[in-house]
N, C-alpha and C positions, 0 to 999 in steps of 0.2 A: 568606336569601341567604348564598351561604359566602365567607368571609372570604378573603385574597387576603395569605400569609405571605410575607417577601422576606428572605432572609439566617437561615434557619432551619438551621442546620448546614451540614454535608457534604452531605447527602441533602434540601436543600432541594426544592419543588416549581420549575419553572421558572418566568418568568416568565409572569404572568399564569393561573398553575395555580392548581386551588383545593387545599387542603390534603386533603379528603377524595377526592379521586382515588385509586380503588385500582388502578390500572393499573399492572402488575409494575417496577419498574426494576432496572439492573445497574450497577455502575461503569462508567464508557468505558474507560478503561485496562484491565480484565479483560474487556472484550468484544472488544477491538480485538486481545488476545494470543489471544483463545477463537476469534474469527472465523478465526485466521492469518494477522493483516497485520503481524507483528512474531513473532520468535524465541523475546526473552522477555518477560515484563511489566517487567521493567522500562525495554528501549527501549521500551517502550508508555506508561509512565507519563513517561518524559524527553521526551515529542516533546510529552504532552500539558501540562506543568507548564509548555515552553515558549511554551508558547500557540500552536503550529504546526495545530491541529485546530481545526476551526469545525462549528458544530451549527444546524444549519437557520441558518447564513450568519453568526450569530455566533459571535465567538473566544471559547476556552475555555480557561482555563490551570490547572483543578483535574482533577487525574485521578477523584477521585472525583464527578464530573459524575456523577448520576441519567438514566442512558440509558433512552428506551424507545422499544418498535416504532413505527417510520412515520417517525424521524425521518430525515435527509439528512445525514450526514459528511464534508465535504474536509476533506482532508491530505496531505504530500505524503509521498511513496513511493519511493525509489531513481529519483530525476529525474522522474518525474511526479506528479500532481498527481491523488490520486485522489479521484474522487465517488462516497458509497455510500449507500443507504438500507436502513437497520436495518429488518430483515421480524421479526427474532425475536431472544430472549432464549437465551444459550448456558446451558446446564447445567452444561456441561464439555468442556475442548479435545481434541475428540473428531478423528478422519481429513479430511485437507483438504476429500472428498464431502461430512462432514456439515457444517464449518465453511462452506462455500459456500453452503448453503442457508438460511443466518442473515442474506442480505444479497441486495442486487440492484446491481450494477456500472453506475452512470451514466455513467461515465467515455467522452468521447468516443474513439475509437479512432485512434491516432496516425500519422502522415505515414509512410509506410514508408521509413527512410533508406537513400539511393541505396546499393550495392555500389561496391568498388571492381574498377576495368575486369579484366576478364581478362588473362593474361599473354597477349600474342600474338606469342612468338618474339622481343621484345626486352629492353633489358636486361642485367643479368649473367644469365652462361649457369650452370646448374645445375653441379652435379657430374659429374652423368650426360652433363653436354654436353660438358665438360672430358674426361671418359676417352673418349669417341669420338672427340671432336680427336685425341686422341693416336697413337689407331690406326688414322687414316689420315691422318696425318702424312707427307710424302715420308722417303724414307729420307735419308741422309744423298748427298752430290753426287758421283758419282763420274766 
């Protein structure tokens, strides 16, 4: 039976891993700058030291979290709240085509916010409307 380590470094197993798991892992903060959900690594490592990232539903506040394929990521994203599952392990932060393909987008698809109404001839009058006033303006009263 294999033994079941908890608090073994940086690079622990997760909970309930066994320690001989050879299944590849990456840091999360270097996956999540590799995938392209951040600019640089280090808003990748600030979101995650926050504890703002969750790994299959629990919060995670080490950026060197032991990521690996199949697992499910929320975090939130420039006002929303995004849901992803890790398909693969990055190499290197390669063109946004390839970074795409390291991931699958669970994220529900969001409410499309209303526009605002069209101008319909009320209102202040443009500039264009102001020089046409003008010339046809009556002349002066004779």
């Amino acid at each position: 039976m294999a033994k079941v380590l908890r608090g073994f470094g940086g690079l622990a197993p997760q909970a309930g891993r066994e320690v001989n798991d050879t299944t590849p892992t990456q840091r999360l903060d270097k996956w999540l700058w590799q995938a392209r959900f951040f600019k640089t690594r280090g808003l990748a490592t600030k979101l995650v030291s926050a504890g703002n990232v969750r790994v299959d539903g629990d919060r995670v506040s080490k950026p060197s979290y032991a990521l690996r394929a199949g697992v499910t990521l929320t975090f939130a994203q420039s006002r929303r709240v995004r849901v992803i599952r890790v398909e693969a392990l990055a190499t290197r932060r390669g063109p946004a085509p390839e970074a795409q393909t390291l991931y699958t987008d669970l994220t529900p698809p969001e409410d499309p916010v209303p526009q605002n109404p069209r101008f319909e001839g009320k209102g202040r009058p443009t500039g264009k409307d102001r020089r046409n006033a003008r010339l046809y303006r009556d002349g002066p009263l004779e």
